[in-house]
C-alpha positions as CSV (number, residue, x, y, z in Angstrom):
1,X,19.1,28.7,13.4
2,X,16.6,26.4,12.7
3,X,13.4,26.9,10.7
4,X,10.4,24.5,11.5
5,X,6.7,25.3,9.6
6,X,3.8,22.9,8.9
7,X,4.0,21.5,5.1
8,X,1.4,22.0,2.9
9,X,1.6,20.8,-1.0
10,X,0.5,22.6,-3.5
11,X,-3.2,21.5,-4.8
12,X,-2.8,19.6,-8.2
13,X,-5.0,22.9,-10.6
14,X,-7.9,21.0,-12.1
15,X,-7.4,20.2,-16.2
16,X,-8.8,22.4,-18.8
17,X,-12.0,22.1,-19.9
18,X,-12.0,19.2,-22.3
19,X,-8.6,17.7,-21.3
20,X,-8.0,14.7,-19.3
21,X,-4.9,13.9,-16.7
22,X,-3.0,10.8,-17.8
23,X,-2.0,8.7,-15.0
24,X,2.1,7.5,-15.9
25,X,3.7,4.6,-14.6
26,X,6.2,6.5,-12.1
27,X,10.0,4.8,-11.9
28,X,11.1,4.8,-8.3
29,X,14.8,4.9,-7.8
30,X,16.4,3.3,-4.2
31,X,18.2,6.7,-2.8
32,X,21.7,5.4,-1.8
33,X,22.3,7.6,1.7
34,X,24.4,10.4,1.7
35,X,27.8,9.7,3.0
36,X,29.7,12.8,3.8
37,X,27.6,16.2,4.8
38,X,28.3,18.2,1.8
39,X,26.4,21.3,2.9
40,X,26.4,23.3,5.8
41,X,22.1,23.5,4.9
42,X,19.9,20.5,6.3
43,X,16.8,20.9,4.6
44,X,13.9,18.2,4.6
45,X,10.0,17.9,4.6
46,X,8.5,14.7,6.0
47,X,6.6,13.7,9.1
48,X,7.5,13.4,12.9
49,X,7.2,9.7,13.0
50,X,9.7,9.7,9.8
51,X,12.1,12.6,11.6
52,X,12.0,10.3,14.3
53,X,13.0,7.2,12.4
54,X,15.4,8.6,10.4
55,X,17.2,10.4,13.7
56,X,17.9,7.3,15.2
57,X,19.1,5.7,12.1
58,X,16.4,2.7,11.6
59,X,16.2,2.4,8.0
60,X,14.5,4.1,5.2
61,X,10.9,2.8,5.3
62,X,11.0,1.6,8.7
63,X,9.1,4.3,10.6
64,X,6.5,1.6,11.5
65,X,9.2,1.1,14.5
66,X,8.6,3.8,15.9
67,X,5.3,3.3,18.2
68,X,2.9,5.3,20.1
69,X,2.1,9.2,19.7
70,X,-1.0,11.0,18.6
71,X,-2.0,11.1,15.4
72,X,-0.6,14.1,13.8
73,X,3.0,12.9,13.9
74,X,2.2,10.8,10.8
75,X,-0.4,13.1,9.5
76,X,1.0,16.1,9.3
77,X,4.3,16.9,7.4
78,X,7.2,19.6,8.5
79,X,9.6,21.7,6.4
80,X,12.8,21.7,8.7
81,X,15.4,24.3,7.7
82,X,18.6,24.4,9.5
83,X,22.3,25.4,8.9
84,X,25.0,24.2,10.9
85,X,26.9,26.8,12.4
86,X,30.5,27.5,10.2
87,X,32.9,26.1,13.3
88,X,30.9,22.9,13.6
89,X,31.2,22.6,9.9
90,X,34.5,23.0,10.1
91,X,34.9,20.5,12.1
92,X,32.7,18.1,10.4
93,X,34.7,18.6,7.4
94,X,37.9,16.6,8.9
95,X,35.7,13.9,9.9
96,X,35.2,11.0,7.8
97,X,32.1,10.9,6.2
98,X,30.3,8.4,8.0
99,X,30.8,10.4,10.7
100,X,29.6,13.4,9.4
101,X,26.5,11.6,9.0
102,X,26.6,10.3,12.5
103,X,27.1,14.2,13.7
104,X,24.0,14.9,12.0
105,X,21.6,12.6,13.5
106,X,22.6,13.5,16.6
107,X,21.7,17.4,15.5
108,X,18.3,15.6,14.8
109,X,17.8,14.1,17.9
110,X,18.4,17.3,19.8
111,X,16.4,19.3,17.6
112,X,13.3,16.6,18.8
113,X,13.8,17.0,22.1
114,X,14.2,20.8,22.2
115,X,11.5,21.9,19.7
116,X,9.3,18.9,19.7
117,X,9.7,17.9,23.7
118,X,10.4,14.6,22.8
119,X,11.4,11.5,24.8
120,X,11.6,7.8,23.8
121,X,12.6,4.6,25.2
122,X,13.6,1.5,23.2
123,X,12.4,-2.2,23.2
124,X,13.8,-5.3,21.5
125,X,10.8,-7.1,20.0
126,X,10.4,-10.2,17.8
127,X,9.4,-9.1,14.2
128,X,8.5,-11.6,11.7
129,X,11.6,-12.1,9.0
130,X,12.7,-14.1,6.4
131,X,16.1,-15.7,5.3
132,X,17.0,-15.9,2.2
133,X,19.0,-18.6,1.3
134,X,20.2,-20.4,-2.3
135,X,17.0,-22.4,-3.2
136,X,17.7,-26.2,-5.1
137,X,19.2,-25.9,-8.6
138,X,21.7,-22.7,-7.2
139,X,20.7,-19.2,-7.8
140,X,20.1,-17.8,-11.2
141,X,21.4,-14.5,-10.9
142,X,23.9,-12.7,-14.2
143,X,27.5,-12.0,-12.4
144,X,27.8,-7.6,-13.6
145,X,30.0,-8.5,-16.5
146,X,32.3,-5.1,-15.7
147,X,33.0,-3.2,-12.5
148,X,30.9,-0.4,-12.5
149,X,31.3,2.2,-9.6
150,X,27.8,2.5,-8.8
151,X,24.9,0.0,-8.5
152,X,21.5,1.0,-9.6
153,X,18.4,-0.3,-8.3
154,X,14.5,0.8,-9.4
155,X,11.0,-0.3,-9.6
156,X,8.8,0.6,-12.6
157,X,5.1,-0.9,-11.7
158,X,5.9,-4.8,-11.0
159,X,9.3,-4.9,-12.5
160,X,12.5,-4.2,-10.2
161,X,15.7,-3.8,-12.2
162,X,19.1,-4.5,-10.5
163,X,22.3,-3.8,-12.2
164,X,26.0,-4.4,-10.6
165,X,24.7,-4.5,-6.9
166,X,25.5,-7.2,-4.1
167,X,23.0,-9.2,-2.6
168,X,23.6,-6.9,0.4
169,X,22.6,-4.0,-1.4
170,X,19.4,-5.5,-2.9
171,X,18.5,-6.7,0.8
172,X,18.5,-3.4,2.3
173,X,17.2,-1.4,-0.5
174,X,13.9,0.8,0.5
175,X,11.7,-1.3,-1.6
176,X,12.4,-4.3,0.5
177,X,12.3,-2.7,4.2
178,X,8.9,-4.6,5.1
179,X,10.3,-8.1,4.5
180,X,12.8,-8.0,6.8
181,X,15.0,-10.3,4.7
182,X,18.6,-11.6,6.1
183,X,20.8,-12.4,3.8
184,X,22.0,-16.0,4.2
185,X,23.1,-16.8,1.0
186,X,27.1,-16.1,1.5
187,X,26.9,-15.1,-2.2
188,X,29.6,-12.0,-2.3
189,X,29.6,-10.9,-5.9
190,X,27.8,-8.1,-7.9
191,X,24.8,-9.3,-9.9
192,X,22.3,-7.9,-12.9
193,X,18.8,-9.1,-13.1
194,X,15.3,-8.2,-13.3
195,X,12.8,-9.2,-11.0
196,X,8.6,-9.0,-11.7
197,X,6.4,-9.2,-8.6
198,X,3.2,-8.0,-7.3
199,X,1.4,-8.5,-3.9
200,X,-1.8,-6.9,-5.2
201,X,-4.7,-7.8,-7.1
202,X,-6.1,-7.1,-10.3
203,X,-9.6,-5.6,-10.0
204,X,-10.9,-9.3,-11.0
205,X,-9.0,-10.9,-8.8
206,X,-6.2,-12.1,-10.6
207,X,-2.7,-11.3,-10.5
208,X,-0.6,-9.1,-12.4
209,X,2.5,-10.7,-11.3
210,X,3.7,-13.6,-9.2
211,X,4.0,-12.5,-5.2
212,X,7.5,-11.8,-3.7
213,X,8.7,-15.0,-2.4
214,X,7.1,-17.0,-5.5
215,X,9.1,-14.9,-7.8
216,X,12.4,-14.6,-5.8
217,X,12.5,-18.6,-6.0
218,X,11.3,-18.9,-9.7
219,X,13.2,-15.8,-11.3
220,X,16.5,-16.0,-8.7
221,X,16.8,-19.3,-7.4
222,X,17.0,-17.7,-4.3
223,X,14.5,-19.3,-1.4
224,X,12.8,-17.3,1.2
225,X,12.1,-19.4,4.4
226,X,10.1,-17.8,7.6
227,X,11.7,-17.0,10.5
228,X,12.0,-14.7,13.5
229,X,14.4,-12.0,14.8
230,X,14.9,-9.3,17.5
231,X,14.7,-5.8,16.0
232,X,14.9,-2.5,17.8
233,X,11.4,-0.4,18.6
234,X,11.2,3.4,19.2
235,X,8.8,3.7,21.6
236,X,7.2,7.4,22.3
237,X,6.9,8.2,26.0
238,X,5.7,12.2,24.7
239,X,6.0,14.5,22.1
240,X,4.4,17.9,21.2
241,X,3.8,20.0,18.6
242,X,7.2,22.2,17.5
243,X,7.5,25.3,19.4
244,X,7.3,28.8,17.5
245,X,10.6,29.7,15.3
């Protein structure tokens, strides 16, 4: 059975009389997927264009590749709650867990087309890119001094902290899904280091921080050099509202 209901968030209660709302800096951790399918619940809130996305595995922070469609698939979030029936659990459950994963975007993808009527087509098209390759004077990157079984990636206002992940990981971490960077550097080890960035503006104009590919050069000794490549589009030939539950 699967629940489907527009998503409304709670409105943020005004303060008190008197009192004032302090704006924090807010620390945003890169998720690391799920592997295996640990529940038999699938329960998330997010909007079509992103359910869409993430159904036909582009990665996180990618919607953008998904084109066409009215306007409430990006305005309008959905709470979709659905269990997968014991058998089929069952079954997943032998799988490895990629594939449990696999199994599960394919439950996406059928869910779309029954209860939102959808059908897509897909299109290679050129997408501006970067490589990154080792910039002159070699990289200046801290070799993770121990194994540790995790790596850790965050973002705390301009300052990105990376601790025992490969250059793979930091590639294809969410925070970096709009440069489409490809990773040309053949380094293969696990590195710690901090990187401090902005591509905004202070109110007066200045910057807080050095942009991206200024800072990867200086900071890293990594290089970031222009380039093209073919990525894949989602492209919406219709989609509907979600029928009743």
């Amino acid at each position: 059975m699967v629940s489907i209901k527009p998503f409304q968030p709670k409105p943020i209660p005004p303060p008190p009389p008197g009192e004032q709302i302090i704006h924090q800096q807010v620390t945003k951790v890169a998720p690391k997927p799920p592997v295996a399918q640990a529940s038999d619940r699938v329960h998330f809130i997010m909007n079509t264009r992103m359910l869409i996305a993430d159904a036909y595995n582009l990665p996180l922070g990618s919607e953008g590749r998904v084109t066409g469609g009215p306007d409430w698939i990006t305005s309008q979030q959905y709470e979709v709650d659905a269990r997968i029936d014991a058998a089929t659990f069952a079954q997943m459950q032998k799988m490895p867990g990629l594939d449990q994963r696999r199994q599960v975007k394919l439950m996406e993808q059928a869910l779309l087309a029954d209860r939102f009527h959808l059908k897509v087509h897909f299109e290679k098209r050129p997408h501006d890119a970067y490589d990154l390759v080792i910039a002159k004077g070699g990289p200046k990157l801290t070799p993770t001094e121990e194994h540790r079984a995790t790596s850790s990636i965050t973002l705390a206002g301009d300052r990105m902290t990376v601790q025992s992940a490969t250059i793979t990981d930091w590639v294809h971490s969410i925070f970096l899904a709009n440069y489409m960077l490809v990773d040309k550097t053949g380094l293969t080890g696990r590195y710690d280091f901090t990187l401090t960035y902005s591509e905004h503006l202070n109110a007066d104009g200045t910057e807080s921080a050095p942009p991206f590919r200024a800072a990867v050069q200086d900071q890293l000794g990594l290089k970031l050099e222009p380039t093209k490549i073919d990525v894949d589009y989602i492209a919406i030939d219709q989609v509907d509202r979600p029928t009743e539950n």
